[in-house]
C-alpha positions as CSV (number, residue, x, y, z in Angstrom):
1,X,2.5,302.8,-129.0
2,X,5.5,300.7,-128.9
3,X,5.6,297.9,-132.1
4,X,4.2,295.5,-130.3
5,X,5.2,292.9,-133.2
6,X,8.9,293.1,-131.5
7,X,7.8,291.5,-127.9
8,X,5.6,288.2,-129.7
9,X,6.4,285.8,-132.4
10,X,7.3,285.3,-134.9
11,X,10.2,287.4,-134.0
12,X,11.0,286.4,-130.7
13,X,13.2,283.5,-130.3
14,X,13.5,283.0,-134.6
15,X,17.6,283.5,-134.5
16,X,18.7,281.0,-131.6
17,X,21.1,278.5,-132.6
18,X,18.7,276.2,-132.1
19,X,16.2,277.6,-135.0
20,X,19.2,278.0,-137.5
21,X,21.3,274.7,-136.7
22,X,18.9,272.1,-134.8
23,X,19.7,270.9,-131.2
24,X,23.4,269.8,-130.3
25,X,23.9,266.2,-129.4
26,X,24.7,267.2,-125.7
27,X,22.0,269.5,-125.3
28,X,19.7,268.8,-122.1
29,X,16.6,271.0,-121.6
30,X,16.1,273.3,-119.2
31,X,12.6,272.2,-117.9
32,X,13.6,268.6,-117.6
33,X,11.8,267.8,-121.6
34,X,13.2,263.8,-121.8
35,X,15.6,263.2,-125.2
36,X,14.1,261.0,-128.4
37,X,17.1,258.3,-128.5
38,X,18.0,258.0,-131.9
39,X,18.2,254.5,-134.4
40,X,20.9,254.8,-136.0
41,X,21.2,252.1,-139.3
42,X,22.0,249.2,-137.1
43,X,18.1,248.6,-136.4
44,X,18.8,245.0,-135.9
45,X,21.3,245.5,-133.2
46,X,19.5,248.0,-131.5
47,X,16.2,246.0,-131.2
48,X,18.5,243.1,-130.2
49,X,19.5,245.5,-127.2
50,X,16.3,246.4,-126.6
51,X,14.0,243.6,-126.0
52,X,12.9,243.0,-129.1
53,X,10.8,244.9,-131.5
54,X,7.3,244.9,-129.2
55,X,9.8,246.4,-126.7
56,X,11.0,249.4,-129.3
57,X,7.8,249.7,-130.6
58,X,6.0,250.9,-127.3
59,X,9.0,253.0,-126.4
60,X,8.6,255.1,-129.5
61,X,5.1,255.2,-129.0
62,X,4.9,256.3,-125.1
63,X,7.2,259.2,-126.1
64,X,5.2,259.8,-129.2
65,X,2.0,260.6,-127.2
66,X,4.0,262.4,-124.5
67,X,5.4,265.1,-126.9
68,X,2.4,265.5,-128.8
69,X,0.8,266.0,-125.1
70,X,3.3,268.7,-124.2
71,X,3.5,270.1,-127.1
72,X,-0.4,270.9,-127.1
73,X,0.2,272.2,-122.9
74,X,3.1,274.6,-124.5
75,X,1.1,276.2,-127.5
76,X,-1.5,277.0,-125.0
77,X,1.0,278.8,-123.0
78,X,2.1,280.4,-126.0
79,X,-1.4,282.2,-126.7
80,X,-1.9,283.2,-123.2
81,X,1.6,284.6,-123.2
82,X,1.3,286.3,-126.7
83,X,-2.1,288.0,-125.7
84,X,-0.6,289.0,-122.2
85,X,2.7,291.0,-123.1
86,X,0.7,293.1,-125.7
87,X,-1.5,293.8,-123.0
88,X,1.2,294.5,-120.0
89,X,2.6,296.8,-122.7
90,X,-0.4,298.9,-123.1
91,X,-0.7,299.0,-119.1
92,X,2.7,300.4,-118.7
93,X,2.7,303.2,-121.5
94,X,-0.7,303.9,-120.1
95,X,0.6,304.3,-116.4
96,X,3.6,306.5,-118.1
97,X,1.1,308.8,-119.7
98,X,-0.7,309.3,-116.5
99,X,2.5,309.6,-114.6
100,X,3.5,312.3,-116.9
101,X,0.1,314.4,-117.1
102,X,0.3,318.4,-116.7
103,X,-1.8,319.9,-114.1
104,X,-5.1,321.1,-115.5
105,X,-4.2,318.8,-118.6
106,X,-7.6,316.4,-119.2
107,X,-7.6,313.4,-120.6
108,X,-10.3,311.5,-122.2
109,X,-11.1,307.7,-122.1
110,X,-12.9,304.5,-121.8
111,X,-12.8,302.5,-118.5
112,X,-14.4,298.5,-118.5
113,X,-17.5,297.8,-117.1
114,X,-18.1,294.2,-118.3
115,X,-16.2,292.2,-121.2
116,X,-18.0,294.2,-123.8
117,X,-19.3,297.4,-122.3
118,X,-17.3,300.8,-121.4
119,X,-18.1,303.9,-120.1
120,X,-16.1,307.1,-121.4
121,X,-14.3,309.0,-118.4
122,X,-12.6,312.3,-118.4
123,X,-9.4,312.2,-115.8
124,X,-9.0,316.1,-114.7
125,X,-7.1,315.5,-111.7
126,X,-3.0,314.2,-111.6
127,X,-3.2,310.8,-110.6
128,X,-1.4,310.2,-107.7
129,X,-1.8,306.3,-107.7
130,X,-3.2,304.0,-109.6
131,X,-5.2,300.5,-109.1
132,X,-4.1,297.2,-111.1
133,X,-5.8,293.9,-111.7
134,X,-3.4,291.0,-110.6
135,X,-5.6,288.3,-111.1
136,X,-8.8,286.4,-109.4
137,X,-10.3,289.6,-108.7
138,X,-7.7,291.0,-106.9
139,X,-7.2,294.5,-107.4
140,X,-3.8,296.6,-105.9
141,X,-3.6,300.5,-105.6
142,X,-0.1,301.5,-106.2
143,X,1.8,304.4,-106.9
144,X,2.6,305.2,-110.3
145,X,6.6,304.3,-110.0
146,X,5.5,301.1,-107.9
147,X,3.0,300.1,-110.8
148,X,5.6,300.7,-113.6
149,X,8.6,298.8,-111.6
150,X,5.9,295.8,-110.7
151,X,4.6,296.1,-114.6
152,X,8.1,296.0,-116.1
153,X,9.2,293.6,-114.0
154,X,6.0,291.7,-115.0
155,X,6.5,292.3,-118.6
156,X,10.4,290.8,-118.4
157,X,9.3,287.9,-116.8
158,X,6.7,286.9,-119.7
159,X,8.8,288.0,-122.3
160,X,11.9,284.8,-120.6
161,X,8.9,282.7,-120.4
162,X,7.8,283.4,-124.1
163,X,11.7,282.3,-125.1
164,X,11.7,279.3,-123.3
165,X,8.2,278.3,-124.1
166,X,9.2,278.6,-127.9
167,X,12.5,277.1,-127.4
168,X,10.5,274.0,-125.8
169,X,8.2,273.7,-128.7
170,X,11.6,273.8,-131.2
171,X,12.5,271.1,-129.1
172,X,9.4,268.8,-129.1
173,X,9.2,269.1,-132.8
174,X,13.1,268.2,-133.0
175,X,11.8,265.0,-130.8
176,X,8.8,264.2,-132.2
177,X,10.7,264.3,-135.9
178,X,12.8,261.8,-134.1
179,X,9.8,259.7,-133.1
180,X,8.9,259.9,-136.6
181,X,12.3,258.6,-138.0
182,X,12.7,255.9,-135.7
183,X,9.1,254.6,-136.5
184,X,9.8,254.3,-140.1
185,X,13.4,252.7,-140.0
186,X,11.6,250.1,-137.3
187,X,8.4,249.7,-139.9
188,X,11.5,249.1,-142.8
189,X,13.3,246.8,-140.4
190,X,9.9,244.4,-139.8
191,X,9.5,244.4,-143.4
192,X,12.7,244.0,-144.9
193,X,12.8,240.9,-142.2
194,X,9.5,238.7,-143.5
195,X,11.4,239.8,-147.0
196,X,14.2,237.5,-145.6
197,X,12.0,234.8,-143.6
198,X,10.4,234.6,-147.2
199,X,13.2,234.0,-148.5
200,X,14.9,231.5,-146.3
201,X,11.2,228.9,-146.2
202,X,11.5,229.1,-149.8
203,X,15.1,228.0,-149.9
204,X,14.0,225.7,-147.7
């Protein structure tokens, strides 16, 4: 069996530019994920520009909650994905095996009855064709070079959708880190202004 540990995390993805140096300033993500503005040290001038603090303060917060929400959507693609190419895998060097059987060669297995029962089989004949499960009980005969091509082809396309699932979950912890920062130079900002309203009545 193929190492399976080289199609899912935590390998996949682990060396992009974007896991060893961050996100670039003109980076824009592919799926349309919206950008954390940054507050740089001039909070006052920025809040200023902004409407005011209550203005700032729901900003950060809308953004907050929509990260955290995509974030939770993209780790549960993640599992389905990580559970699927293992099993795509299997499928294919499966269909290879039968593909390749001698005449007269037997093979013994299990086939799936329900979620927890199987029923052992002996396959004695070459297999000619196959049948594949694609989904709401939906079930294909094919050829064994058909079910390889659609399988493969089926396995690449998880595999891109693994990467750019992972790369979307670097980049809504890069965000949300933003969020983060912003929230605590605005908290700093409100205090460090009653410090100086303080200040001023009791000049005054």
């Amino acid at each position: 069996m193929a190492d399976i540990c080289t199609l899912v995390p935590p390998l996949v993805g682990t060396m992009k530019d974007y896991n060893l140096k961050g996100f670039p300033e003109d980076y824009v993500n592919p799926r349309g994920l919206p950008r954390m503005e940054f507050i740089d040290e001039d909070v006052s001038g920025y809040v200023k520009a902004k409407g005011g603090v209550a203005a700032v303060q729901k900003k950060i917060d809308e953004m907050f909650s929509k990260y955290k929400l995509y974030e939770y959507k993209m780790t549960q693609s993640k599992e389905s994905l990580v559970g699927k190419i293992p099993e795509i895998t299997k499928t294919i060097q499966m269909v290879k095996h039968l593909k390749d059987k001698e005449e007269g060669e037997e093979i013994n297995t299990h086939y799936e009855l329900s979620d927890v029962v199987y029923a052992e089989a002996v396959i004695k004949e070459k297999p000619e064709k196959v049948a594949l499960w694609l989904g709401a009980n939906v079930m294909v005969e094919y050829t064994c070079d058909e079910a390889i091509t659609l399988l493969t082809n089926n396995l690449q396309t998880a595999q891109n959708s693994l990467e750019n699932v992972l790369e979307d979950l670097a980049y809504l912890r890069d965000q949300t880190n933003i969020c983060e920062v912003n929230m605590n130079r605005l908290h700093n900002f409100l205090i460090q202004e009653r410090r100086d309203e303080k200040a001023k009545a009791e000049k005054q």
